[in-house]
C-alpha positions as CSV (number, residue, x, y, z in Angstrom):
1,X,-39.0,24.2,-31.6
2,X,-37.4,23.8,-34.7
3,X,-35.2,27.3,-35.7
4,X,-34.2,28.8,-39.0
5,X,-31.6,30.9,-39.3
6,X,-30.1,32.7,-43.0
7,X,-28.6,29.9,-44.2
8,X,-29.2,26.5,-42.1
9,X,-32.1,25.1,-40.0
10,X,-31.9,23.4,-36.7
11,X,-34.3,21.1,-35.4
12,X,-34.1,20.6,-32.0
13,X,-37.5,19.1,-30.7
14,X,-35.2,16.3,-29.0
15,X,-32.5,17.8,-27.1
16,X,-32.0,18.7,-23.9
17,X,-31.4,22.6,-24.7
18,X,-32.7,24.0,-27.5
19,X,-31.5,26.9,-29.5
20,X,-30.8,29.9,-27.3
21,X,-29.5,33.5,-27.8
22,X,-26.8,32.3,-25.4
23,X,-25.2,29.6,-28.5
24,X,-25.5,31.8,-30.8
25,X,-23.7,34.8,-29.2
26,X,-20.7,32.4,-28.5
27,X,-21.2,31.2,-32.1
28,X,-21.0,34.9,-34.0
29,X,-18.3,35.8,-30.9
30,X,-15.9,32.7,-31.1
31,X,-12.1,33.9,-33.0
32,X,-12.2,31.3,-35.8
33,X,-10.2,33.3,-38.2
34,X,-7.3,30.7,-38.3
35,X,-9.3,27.8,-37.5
36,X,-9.0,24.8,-39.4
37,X,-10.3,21.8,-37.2
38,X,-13.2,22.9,-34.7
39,X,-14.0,20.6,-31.9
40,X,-17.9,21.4,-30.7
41,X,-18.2,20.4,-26.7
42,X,-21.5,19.4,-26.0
43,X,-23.2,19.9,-29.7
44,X,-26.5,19.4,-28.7
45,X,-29.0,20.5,-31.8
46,X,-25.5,21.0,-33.3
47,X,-25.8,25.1,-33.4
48,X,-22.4,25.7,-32.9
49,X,-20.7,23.2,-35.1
50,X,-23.3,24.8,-37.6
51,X,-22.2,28.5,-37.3
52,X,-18.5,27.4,-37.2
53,X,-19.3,26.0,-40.7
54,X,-21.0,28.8,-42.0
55,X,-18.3,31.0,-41.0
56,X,-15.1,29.4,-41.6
57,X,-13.6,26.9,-44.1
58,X,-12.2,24.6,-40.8
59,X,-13.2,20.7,-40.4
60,X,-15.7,20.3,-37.5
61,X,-15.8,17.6,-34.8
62,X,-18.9,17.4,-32.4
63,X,-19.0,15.5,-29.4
64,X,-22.0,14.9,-27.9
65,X,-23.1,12.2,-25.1
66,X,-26.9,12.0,-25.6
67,X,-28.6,10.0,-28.1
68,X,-31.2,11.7,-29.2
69,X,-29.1,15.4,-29.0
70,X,-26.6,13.4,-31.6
71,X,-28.9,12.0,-33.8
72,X,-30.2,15.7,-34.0
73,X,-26.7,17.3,-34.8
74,X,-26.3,14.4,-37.8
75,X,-29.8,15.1,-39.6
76,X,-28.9,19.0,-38.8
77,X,-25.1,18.3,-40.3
78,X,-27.0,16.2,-43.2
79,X,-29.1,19.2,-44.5
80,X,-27.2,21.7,-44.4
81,X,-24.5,23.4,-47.0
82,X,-21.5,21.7,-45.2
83,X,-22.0,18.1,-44.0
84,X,-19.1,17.1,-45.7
85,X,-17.1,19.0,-43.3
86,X,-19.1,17.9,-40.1
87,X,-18.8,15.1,-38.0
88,X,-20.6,14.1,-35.1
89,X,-19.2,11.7,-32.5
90,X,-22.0,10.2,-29.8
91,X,-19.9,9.7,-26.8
92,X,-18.6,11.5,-23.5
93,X,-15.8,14.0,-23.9
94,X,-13.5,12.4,-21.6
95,X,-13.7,8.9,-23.5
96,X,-13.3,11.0,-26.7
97,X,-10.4,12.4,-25.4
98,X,-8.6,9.2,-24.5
99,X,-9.8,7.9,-28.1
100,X,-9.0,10.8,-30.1
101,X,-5.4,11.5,-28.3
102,X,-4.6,7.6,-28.9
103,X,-5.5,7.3,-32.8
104,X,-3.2,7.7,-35.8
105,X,-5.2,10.9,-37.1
106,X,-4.7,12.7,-34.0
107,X,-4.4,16.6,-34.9
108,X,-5.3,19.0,-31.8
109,X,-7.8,21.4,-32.7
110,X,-7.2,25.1,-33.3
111,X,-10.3,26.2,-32.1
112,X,-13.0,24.8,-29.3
113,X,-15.9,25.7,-28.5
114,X,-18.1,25.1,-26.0
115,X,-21.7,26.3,-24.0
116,X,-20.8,23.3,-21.1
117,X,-23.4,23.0,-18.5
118,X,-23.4,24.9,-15.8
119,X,-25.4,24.4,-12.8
120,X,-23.7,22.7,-9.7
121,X,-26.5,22.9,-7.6
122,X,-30.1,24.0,-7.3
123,X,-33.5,22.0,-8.8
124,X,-33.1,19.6,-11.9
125,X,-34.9,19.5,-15.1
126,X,-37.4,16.5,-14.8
127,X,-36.7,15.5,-18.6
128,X,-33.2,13.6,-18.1
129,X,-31.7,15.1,-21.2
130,X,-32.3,18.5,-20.5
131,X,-30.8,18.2,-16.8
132,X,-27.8,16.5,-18.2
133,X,-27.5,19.5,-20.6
134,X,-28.2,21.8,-17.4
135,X,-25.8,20.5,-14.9
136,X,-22.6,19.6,-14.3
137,X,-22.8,16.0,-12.6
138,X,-21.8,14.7,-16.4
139,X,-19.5,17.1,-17.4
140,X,-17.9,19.1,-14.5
141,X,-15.6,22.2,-14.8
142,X,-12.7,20.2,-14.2
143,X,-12.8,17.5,-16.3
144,X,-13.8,19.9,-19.3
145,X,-10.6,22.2,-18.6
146,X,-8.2,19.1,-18.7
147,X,-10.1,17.4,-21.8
148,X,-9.7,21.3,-23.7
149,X,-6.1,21.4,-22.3
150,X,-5.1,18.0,-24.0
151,X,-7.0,18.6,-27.1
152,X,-6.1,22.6,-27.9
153,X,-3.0,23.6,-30.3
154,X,-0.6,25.3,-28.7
155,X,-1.5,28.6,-30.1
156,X,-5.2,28.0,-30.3
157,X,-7.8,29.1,-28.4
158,X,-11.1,27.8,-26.7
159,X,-14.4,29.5,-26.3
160,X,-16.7,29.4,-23.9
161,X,-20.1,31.2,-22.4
162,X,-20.8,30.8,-18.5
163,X,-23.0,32.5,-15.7
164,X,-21.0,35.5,-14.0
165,X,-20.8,33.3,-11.2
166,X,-19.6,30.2,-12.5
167,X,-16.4,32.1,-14.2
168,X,-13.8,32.3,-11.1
169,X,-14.5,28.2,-10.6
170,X,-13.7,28.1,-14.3
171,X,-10.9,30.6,-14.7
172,X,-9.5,28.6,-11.5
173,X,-9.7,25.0,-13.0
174,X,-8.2,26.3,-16.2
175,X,-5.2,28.2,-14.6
176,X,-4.3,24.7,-12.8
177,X,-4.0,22.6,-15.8
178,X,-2.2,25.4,-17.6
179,X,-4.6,27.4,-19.7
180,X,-5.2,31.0,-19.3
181,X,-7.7,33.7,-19.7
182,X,-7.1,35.4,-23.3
183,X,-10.1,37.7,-23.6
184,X,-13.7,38.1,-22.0
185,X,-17.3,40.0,-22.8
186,X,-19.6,40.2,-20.1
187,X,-23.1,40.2,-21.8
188,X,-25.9,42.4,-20.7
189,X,-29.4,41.5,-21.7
190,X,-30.8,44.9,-20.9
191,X,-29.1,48.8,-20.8
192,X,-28.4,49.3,-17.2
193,X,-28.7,45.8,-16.3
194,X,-25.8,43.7,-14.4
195,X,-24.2,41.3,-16.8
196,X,-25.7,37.4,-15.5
197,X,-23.5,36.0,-18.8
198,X,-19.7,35.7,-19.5
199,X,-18.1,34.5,-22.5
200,X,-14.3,33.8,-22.7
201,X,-11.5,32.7,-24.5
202,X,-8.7,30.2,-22.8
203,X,-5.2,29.6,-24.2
204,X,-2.2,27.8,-23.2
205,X,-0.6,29.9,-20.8
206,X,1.2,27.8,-18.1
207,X,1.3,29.9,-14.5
208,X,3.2,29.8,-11.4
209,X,1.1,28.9,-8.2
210,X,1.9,32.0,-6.6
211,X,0.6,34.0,-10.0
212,X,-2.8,32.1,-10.0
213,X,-4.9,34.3,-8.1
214,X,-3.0,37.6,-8.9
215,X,-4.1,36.9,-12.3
216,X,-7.5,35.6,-11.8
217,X,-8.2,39.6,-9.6
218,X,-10.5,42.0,-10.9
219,X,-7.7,44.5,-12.1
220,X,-5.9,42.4,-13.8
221,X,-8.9,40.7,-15.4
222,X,-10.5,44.3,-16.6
223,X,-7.2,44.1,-19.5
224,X,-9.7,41.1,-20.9
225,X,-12.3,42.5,-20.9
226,X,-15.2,44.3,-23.1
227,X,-18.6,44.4,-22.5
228,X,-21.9,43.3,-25.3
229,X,-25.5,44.5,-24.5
230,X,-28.3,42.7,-26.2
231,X,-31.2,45.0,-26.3
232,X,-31.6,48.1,-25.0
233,X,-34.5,49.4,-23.0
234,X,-37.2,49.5,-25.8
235,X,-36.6,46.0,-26.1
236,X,-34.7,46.2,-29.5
237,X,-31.6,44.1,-30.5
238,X,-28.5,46.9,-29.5
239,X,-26.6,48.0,-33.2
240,X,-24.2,45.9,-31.5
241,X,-26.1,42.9,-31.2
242,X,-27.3,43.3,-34.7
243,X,-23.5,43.7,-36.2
244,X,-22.6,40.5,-34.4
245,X,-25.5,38.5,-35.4
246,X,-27.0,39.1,-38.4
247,X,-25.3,37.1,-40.5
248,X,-27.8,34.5,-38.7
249,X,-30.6,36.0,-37.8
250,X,-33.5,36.0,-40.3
251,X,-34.8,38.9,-39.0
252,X,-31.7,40.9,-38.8
């Protein structure tokens, strides 16, 4: 259903995920302060490209393989306060990639951002779109490591929000093409609930084989990390939750 926030609207009857709590934590969480060009992974609806706008003054590139998700993002773009610095680019991110890297414009991004699918295995959506949002058979971890690893600045960052147990695949993947673990939140939806949600930021940080899985262990990985609970057990937003989103929320 369609979503307002303080000061854009999504509409995102046609895509395969709609607006979740999930996008927009990564959106309010992502490090943008020296952004200046954005890439958007998977835009869907467009919500991330569209709280990268509102909170930074960067150029925004969205790539996004399904039709009707992309024609979404561009009449999202269109009405809101920043289309002039939004783009959206209808195609997979590998044969963006290739494109992008190969063109006489080519400037790597200093920020990415991404909510990739996730699912490896397990029952898929019956709607094609939203399965294709939900699983990884179009867009595996692997691929989007080396696609963010070609198309990051050297001292930029990418952005991400996984399940808990999707994050050593990832961290894995990353560490073999070179990029490393800069800082994580586990998210808790509930007080004195385990965190299910992960959201972290990769930078280039090339590794010796033999370092990989002494840095991927759970001591070293605790120097990363903080931890973000969403409400607590009255059901109410956390004061945390409200400082990091209500710039967005209407209600907030």
């Amino acid at each position: 259903m369609p979503f307002t926030f303080k000061q854009f609207h999504v509409d995102d009857r046609r895509c395969g995920m709609p607006v979740s709590t999930d996008g927009v934590l990564l959106g309010a969480w992502a490090d943008l302060s020296q952004a200046k060009r954005i890439l958007d992974i998977g835009a869907g609806s467009g919500l991330l490209s569209l709280m990268a706008a509102q909170r930074s003054l960067a150029t925004i590139d969205a790539v996004e393989i399904d039709a009707f998700a992309a024609q979404a993002s561009q009449l999202n773009f269109t009405a809101s306060p920043w289309s002039h610095r939004l783009s959206i680019h209808h195609t997979g991110i590998l044969d963006y990639t290739a494109q992008y890297l190969t063109s006489d414009v080519a400037v790597l991004y200093d920020h990415i951002i991404c909510n990739p699918p996730y699912f490896e295995s397990g029952p898929r959506a019956d709607c094609n779109s939203r399965a294709q949002a939900r699983h990884t058979q179009q867009l595996d971890f692997k691929t989007l490591m080396q696609c963010i690893q070609k198309l990051l600045a050297t001292s930029a960052m990418a952005s991400l929000i996984l399940p808990q147990a999707s994050l050593d695949k990832v961290l894995i993947e990353a560490n073999l093409v070179g990029l490393g673990l800069t800082h994580k939140t586990d998210i808790v939806g509930v007080v004195g609930k385990p965190s299910k949600l992960v959201m972290i930021a990769l930078g280039h940080q090339p590794l010796e084989t033999t370092q990989l899985h002494s840095r991927l262990n759970s001591v070293n990985r605790a120097a990363y990390t903080n931890q973000l609970t969403v409400r607590d057990q009255q059901n109410r937003y956390t004061q945390e939750m409200v400082a990091l989103t209500q710039e967005f929320y209407l209600a907030m």
